[in-house]
C-alpha positions in Angstrom: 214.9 34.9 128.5 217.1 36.9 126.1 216.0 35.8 123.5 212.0 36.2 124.5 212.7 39.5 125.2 214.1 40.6 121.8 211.4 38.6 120.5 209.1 40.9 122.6 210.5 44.1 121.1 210.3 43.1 117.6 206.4 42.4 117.5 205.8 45.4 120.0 208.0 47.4 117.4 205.4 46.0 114.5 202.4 46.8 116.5 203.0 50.0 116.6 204.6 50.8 112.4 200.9 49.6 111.8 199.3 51.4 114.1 200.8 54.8 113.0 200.4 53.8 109.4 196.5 53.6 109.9 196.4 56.6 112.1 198.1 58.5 108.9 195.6 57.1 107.1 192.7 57.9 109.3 194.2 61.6 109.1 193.6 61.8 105.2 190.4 59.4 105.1 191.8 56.7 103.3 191.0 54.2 105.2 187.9 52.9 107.9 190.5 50.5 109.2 190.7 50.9 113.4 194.1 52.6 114.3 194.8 50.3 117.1 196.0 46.7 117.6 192.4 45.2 116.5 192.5 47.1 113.2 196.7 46.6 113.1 196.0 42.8 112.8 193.8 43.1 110.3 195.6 45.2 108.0 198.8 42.8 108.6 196.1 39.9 107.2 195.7 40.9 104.0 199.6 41.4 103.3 200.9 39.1 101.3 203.2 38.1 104.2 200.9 38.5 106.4 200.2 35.0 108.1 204.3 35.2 108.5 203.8 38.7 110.3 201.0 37.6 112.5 203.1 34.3 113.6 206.3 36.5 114.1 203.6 38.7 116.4 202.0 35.7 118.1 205.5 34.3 119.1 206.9 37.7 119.7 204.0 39.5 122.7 204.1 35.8 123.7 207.7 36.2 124.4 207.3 39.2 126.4 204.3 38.2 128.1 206.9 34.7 129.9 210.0 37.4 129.8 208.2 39.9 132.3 206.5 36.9 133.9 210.2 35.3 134.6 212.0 38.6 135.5 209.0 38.9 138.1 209.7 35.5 139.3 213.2 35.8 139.6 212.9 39.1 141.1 214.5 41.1 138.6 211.1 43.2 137.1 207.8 43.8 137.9 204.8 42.9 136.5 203.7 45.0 133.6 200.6 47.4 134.0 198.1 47.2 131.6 197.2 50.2 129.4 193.6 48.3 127.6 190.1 50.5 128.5 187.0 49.7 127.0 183.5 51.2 127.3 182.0 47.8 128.7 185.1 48.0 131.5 183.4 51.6 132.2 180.0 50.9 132.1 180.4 48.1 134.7 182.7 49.9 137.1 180.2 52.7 137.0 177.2 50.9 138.0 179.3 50.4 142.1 178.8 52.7 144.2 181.3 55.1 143.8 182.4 53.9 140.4 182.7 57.5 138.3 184.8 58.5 141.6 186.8 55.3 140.6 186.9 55.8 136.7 187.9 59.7 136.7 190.7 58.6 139.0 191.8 55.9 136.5 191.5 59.0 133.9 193.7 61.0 135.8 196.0 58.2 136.1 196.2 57.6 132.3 196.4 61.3 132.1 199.6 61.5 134.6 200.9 58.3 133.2 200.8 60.0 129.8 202.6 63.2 130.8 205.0 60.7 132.3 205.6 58.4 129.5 206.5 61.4 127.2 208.6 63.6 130.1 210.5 60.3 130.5 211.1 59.7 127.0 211.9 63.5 126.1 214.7 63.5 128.6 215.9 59.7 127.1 215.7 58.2 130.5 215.2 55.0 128.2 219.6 55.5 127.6 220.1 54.0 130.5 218.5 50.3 129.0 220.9 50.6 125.7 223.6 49.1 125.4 225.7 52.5 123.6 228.4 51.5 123.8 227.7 49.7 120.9 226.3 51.4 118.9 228.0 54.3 116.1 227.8 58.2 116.6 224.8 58.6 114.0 223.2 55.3 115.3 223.3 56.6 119.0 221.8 59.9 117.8 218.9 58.2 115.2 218.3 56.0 117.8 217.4 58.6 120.7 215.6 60.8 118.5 213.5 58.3 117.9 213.0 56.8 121.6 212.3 60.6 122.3 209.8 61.6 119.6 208.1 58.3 119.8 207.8 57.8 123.7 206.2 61.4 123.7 203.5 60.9 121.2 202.4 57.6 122.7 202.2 59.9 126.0 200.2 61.8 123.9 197.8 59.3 123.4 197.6 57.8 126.7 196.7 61.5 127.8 194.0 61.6 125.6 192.5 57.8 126.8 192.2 59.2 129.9 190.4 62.7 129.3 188.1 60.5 127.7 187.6 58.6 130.5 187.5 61.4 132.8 184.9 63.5 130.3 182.8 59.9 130.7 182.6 59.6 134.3 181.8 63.6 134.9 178.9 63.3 132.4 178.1 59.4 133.5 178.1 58.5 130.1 179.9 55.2 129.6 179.7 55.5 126.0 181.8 58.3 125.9 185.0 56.2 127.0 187.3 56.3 124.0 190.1 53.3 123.0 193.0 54.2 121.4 191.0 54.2 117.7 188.5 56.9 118.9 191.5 59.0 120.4 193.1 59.1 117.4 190.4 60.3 115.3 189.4 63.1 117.6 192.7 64.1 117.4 192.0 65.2 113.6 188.9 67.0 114.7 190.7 69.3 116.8 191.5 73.1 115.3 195.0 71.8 114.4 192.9 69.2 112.1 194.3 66.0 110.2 197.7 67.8 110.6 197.9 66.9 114.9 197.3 63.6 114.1 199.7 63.1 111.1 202.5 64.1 113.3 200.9 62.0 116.5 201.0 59.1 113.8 204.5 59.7 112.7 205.2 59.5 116.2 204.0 56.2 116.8 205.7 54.8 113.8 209.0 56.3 115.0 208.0 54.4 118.8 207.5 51.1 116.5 211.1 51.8 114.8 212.4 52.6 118.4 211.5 49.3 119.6 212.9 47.4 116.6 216.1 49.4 117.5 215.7 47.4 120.9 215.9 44.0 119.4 219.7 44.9 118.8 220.4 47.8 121.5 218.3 46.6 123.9 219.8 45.5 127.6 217.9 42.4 128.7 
């Protein structure tokens, strides 16, 4: 279980270097690449190393996927919530009765699991899961500055998910439902322009480096 867990952290820590890497990208037009985990497997393709990282990937959310699975069993964990919306998930909730009350309540949700994920991270609640005991003076410091900068820009774009979602079901346009790609980029059309979403994709890298701190660190 250990081990699956680490294993977990390590391609979740990947994910998320690549992911912030397109989205600085995205920011200065280099690239048409999608800055989520679609367009982070592709650009991990055409690496040189790249059928290694996409094994290391495969074994590694694999590996977290029986880890939470087992802690559930066991009664250790819970089963984790999934964060994936897409357009077609909208469009079909909407057509219910009552579905746009349903999908601005999921919007909200994202929106309050956002503010959440990034109060929780600013105030390192994520400590308590280290082992720092173990870890140096400069490591413990690196190491929290990154949980913390990196748990609040991925709150960041959770937030913005769900106003997207929210914006879609008050206008019952489906269409308007944004991933995590189309989040991003409307982040560098807002009046802070590419610049919001440079530092947003920073973030995310430094959420990626936290988690490969959690392969070591990490109490599991």
């Amino acid at each position: 279980m250990r081990f699956l867990g680490r294993a977990g952290f390590l391609a979740r820590g990947i994910m998320y270097i690549v992911i912030g890497w397109i989205a600085l990208l995205v920011a200065f037009r280099k690239t048409g690449q999608q800055a989520d985990k679609t367009g982070a497997l592709h650009e991990l393709s055409g690496t040189p190393f790249g059928e290694v990282a996409l094994w290391v990937l495969v074994i590694g959310f694999l590996g977290m996927a029986i880890w939470g699975v087992l802690k559930y069993a066991i009664g250790v964990g819970s089963p984790p919530s999934s964060d994936q919306q897409s357009v077609d998930l909208t469009a079909t909730v909407m057509r219910h009765p009552g579905g746009r009350i349903a999908v601005i309540l999921i919007g909200l949700a994202f929106i309050g699991g956002g503010l959440y994920v990034g109060y929780q991270a600013w105030r390192m609640r994520f400590a308590g899961d280290l082992l720092l005991g173990e870890m140096g003076v400069r490591t413990r410091r690196i190491v929290g500055w990154l949980g913390r900068v990196g748990g609040v820009a991925r709150g960041i774009v959770f937030m913005t998910a769900g106003v997207f979602l929210v914006v879609a079901a008050a206008e019952a346009k489906p269409g308007q439902a944004k991933g995590i790609d189309s989040a991003l980029r409307t982040l560098a059309r807002t009046p802070g322009g590419p610049w919001l979403l440079v530092l947003v994709a920073i973030g995310l890298v430094m959420f990626g480096l936290f988690s490969c701190s959690e392969v070591r660190w990490r109490r599991v």
